[in-house]
C-alpha positions as CSV (number, residue, x, y, z in Angstrom):
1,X,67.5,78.2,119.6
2,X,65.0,76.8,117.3
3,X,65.1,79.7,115.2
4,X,68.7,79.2,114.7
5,X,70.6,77.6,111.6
6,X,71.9,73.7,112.0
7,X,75.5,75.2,111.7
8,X,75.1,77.8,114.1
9,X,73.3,75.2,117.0
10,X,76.3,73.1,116.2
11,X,79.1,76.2,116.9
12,X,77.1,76.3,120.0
13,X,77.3,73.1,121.1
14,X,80.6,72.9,120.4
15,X,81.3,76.0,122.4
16,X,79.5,74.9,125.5
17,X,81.1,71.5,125.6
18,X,84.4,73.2,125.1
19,X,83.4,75.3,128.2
20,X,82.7,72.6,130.1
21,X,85.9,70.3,129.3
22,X,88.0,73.8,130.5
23,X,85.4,73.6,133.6
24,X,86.8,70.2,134.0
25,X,90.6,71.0,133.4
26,X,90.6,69.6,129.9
27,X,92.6,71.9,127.6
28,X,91.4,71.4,123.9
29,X,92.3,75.1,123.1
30,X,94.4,73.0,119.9
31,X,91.7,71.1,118.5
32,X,89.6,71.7,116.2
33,X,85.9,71.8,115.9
34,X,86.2,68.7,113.6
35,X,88.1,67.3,116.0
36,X,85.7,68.2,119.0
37,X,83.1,66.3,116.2
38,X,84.8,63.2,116.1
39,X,85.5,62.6,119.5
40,X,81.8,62.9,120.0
41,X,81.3,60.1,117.5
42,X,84.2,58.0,118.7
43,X,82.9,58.5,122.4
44,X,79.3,57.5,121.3
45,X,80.6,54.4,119.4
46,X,82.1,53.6,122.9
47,X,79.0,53.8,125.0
48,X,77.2,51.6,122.1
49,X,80.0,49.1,122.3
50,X,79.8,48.5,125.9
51,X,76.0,47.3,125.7
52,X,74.7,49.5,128.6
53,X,71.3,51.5,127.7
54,X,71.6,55.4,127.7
55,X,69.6,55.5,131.1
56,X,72.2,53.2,132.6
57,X,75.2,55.3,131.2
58,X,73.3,58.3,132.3
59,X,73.1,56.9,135.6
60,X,77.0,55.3,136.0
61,X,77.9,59.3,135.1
62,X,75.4,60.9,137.8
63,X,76.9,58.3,140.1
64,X,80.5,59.1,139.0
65,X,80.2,62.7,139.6
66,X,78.1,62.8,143.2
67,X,81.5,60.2,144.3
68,X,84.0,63.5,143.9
C-alpha cells in the first residue's frame, strides 16, 4: 500500500473499518466518510481524555473481546 496515494490509503481504511463495524452489527450504511472521519477523531479525543496509555487501552480491548 505504500505505493498508493494518501486519499486512496484513506478510502481504504475507511472501507475496512466499515467492514468491520457490519462484522460487528454496526450499520453505518448512512454515514458518510466524513462522518466515519470524525468519529475516529472524536473516539481518539476519548481514549486521550481518559489518561490510559495506548498499550493499556490496547490491552482493556484485547481483554474486552477474549470476555465474549
Amino acid at each position: 500500500m505504500r505505493f498508493l496515494s494518501e486519499g486512496k490509503k484513506e478510502q481504504i481504511y475507511i472501507a475496512r473499518l466499515r467492514a468491520e463495524l457490519a462484522f460487528w452489527g454496526h450499520d453505518v450504511s448512512d454515514m458518510t466518510d466524513e462522518e466515519i472521519k470524525e468519529g475516529i477523531l472524536k473516539m481518539g479525543e476519548m481514549i486521550a481524555k481518559c489518561g490510559m496509555t495506548t498499550k493499556e487501552v490496547e490491552n482493556a480491548f484485547r481483554t474486552l473481546v477474549n470476555c465474549t
